[in-house]
mmCIF file of the C-alpha atoms, coordinates in Angstrom:
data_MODEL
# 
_entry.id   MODEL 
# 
loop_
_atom_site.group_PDB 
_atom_site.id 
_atom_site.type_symbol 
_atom_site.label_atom_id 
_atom_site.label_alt_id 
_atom_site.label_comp_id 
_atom_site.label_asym_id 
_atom_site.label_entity_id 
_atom_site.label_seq_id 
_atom_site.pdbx_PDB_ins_code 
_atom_site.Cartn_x 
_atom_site.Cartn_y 
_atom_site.Cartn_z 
_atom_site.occupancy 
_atom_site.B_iso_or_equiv 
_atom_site.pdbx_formal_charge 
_atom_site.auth_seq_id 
_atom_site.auth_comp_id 
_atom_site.auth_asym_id 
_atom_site.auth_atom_id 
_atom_site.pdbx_PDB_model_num 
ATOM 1  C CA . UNK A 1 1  ? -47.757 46.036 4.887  1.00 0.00 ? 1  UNK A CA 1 
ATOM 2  C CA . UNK A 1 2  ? -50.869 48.039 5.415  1.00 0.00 ? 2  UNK A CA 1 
ATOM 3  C CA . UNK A 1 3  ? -54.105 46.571 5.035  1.00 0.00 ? 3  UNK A CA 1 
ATOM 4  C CA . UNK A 1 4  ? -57.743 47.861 5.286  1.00 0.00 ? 4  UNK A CA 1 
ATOM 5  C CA . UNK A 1 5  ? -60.537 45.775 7.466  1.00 0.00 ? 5  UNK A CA 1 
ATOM 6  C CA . UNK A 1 6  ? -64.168 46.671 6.604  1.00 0.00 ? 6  UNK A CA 1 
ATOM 7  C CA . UNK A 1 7  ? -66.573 44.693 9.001  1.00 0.00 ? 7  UNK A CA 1 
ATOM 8  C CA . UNK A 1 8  ? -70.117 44.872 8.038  1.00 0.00 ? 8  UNK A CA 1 
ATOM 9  C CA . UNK A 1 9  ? -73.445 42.178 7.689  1.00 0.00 ? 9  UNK A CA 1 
ATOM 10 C CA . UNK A 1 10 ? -76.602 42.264 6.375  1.00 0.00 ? 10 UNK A CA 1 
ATOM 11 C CA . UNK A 1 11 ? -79.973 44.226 7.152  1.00 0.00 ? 11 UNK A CA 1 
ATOM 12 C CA . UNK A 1 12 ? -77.243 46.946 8.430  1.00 0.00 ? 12 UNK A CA 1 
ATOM 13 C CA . UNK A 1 13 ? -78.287 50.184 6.201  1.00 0.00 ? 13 UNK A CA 1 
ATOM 14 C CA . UNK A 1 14 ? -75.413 51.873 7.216  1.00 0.00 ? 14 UNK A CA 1 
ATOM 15 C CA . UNK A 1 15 ? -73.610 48.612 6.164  1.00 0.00 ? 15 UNK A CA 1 
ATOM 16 C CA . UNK A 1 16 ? -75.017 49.387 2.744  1.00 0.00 ? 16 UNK A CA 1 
ATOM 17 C CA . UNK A 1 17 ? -74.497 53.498 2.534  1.00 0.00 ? 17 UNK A CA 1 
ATOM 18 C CA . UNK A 1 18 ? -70.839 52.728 2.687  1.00 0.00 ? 18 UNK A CA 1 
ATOM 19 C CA . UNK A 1 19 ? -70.938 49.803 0.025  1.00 0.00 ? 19 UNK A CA 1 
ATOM 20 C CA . UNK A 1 20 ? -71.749 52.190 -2.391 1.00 0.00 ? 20 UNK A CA 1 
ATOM 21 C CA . UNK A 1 21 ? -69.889 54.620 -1.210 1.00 0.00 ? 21 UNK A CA 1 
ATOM 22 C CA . UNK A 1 22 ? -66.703 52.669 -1.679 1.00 0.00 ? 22 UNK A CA 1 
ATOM 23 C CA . UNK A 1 23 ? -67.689 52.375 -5.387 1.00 0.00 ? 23 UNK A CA 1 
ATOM 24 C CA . UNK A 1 24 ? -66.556 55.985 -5.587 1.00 0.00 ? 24 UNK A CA 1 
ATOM 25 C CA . UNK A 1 25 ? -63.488 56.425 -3.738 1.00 0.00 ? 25 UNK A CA 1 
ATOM 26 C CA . UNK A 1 26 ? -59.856 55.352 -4.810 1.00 0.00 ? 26 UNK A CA 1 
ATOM 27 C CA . UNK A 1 27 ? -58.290 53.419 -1.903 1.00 0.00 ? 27 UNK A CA 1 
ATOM 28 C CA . UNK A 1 28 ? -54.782 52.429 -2.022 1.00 0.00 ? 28 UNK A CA 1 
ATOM 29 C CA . UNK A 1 29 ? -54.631 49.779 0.366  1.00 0.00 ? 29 UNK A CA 1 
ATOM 30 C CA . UNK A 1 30 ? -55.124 46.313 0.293  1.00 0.00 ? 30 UNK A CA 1 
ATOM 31 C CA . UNK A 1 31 ? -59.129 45.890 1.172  1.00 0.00 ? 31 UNK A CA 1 
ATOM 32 C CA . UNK A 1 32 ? -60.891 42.769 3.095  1.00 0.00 ? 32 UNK A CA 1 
ATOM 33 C CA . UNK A 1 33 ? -64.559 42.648 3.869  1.00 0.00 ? 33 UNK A CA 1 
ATOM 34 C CA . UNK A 1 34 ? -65.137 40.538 6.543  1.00 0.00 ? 34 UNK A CA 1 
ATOM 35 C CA . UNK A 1 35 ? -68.572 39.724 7.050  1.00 0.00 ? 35 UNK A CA 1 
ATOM 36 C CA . UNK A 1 36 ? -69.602 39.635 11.261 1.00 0.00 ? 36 UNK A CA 1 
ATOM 37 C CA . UNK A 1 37 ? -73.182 37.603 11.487 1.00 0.00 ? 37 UNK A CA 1 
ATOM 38 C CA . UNK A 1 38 ? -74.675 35.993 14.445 1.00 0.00 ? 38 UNK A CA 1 
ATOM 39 C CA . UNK A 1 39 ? -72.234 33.102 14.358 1.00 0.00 ? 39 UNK A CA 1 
ATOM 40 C CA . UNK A 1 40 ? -69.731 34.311 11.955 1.00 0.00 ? 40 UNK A CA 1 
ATOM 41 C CA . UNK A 1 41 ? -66.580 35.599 12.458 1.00 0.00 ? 41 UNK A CA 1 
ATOM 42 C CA . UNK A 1 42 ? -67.077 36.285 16.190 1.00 0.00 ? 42 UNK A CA 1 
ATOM 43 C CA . UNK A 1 43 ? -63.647 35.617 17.294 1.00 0.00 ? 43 UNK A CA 1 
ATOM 44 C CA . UNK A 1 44 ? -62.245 38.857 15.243 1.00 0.00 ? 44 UNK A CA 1 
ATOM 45 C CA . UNK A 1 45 ? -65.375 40.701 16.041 1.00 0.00 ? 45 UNK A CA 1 
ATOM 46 C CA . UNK A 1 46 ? -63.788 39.921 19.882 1.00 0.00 ? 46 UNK A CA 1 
ATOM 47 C CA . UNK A 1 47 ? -60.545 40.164 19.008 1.00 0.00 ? 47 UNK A CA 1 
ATOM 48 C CA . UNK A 1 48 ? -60.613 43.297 17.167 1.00 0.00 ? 48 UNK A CA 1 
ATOM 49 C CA . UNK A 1 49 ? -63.320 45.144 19.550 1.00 0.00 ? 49 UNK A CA 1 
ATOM 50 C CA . UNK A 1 50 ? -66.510 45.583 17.449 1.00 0.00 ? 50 UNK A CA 1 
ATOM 51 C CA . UNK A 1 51 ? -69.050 47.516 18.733 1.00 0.00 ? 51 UNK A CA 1 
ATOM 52 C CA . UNK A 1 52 ? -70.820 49.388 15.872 1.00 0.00 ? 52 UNK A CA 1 
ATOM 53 C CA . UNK A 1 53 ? -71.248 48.057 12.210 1.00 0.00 ? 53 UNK A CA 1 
ATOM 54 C CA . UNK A 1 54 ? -69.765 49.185 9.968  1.00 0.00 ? 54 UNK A CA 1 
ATOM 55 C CA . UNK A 1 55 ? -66.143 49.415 11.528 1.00 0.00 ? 55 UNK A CA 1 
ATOM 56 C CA . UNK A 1 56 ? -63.234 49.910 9.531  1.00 0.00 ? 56 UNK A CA 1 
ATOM 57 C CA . UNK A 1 57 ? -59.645 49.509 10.590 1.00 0.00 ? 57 UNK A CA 1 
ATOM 58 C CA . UNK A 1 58 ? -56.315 49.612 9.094  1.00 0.00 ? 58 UNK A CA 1 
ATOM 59 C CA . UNK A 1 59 ? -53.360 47.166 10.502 1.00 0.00 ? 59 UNK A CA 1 
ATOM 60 C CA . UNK A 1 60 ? -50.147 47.688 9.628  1.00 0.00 ? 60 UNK A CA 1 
ATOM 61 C CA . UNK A 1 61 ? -47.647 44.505 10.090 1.00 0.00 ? 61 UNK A CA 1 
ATOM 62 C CA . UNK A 1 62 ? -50.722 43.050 11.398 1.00 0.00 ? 62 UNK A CA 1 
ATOM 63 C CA . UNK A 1 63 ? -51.223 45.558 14.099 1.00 0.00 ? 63 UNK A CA 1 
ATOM 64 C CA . UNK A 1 64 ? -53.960 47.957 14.681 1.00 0.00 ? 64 UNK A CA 1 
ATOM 65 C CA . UNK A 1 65 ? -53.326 51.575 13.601 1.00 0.00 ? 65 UNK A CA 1 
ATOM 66 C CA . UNK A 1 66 ? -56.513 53.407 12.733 1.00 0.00 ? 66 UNK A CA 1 
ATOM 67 C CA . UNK A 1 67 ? -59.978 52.144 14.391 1.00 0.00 ? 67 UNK A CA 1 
ATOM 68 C CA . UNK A 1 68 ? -63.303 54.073 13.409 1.00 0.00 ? 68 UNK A CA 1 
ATOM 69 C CA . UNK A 1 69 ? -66.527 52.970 13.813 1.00 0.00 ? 69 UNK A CA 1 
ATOM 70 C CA . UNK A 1 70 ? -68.853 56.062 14.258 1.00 0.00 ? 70 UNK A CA 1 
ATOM 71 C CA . UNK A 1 71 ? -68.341 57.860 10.986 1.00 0.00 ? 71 UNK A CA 1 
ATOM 72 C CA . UNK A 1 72 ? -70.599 59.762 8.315  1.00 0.00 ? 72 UNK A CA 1 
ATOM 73 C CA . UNK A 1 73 ? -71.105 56.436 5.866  1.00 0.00 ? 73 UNK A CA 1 
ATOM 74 C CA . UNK A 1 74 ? -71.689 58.792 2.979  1.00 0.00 ? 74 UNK A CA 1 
ATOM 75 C CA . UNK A 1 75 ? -68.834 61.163 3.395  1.00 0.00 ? 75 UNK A CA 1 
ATOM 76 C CA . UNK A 1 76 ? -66.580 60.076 0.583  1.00 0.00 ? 76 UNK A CA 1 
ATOM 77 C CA . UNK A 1 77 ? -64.316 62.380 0.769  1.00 0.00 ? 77 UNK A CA 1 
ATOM 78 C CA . UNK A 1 78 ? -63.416 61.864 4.442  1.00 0.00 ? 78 UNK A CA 1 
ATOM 79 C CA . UNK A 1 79 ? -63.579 58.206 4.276  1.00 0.00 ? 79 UNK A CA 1 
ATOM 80 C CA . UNK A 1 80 ? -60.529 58.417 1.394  1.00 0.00 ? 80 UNK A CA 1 
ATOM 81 C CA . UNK A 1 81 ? -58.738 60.522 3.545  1.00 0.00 ? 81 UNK A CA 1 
ATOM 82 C CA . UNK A 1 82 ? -58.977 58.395 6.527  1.00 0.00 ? 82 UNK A CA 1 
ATOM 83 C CA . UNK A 1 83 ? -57.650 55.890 4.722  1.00 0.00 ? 83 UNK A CA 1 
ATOM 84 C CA . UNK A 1 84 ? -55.293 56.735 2.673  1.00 0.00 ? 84 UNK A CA 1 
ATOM 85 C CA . UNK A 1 85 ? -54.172 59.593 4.790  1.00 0.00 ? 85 UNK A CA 1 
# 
């Protein structure tokens, strides 16, 4: 099963931009926002390689298939595609 992984905290504009940007776009997959703070959720940020907030990554059967994390925030049209593509 395929499932969608948005990381993301607060005072992150970007973080934001893409919150409302995901307002507007159909996604098709499964969707968890998992929230990455100074203490929270460190072990995924770790386990899954976080570097840049937001990061977004698909798993399928609970494995990593699609990783982005430098992306235009605002670009609906390519975000949709990325994911659902």
């Amino acid at each position: 099963m395929r499932k969608l992984l948005k990381f993301w905290k607060e005072d992150c504009p970007p973080c934001e931009m893409l919150s409302e940007t995901f307002k507007d776009i159909k996604i098709d997959i499964p969707m968890e926002n998992i929230y990455i703070g100074r203490f929270e959720n460190q072990d995924l940020r770790k386990e899954y390689d976080i570097k840049y907030l937001p990061t977004l990554i698909i798993l399928e059967d609970d494995q990593v298939v699609k990783k982005i994390d430098k992306f235009d925030v605002r670009n609906k049209q390519e975000i949709e595609a990325w994911i659902n593509g």
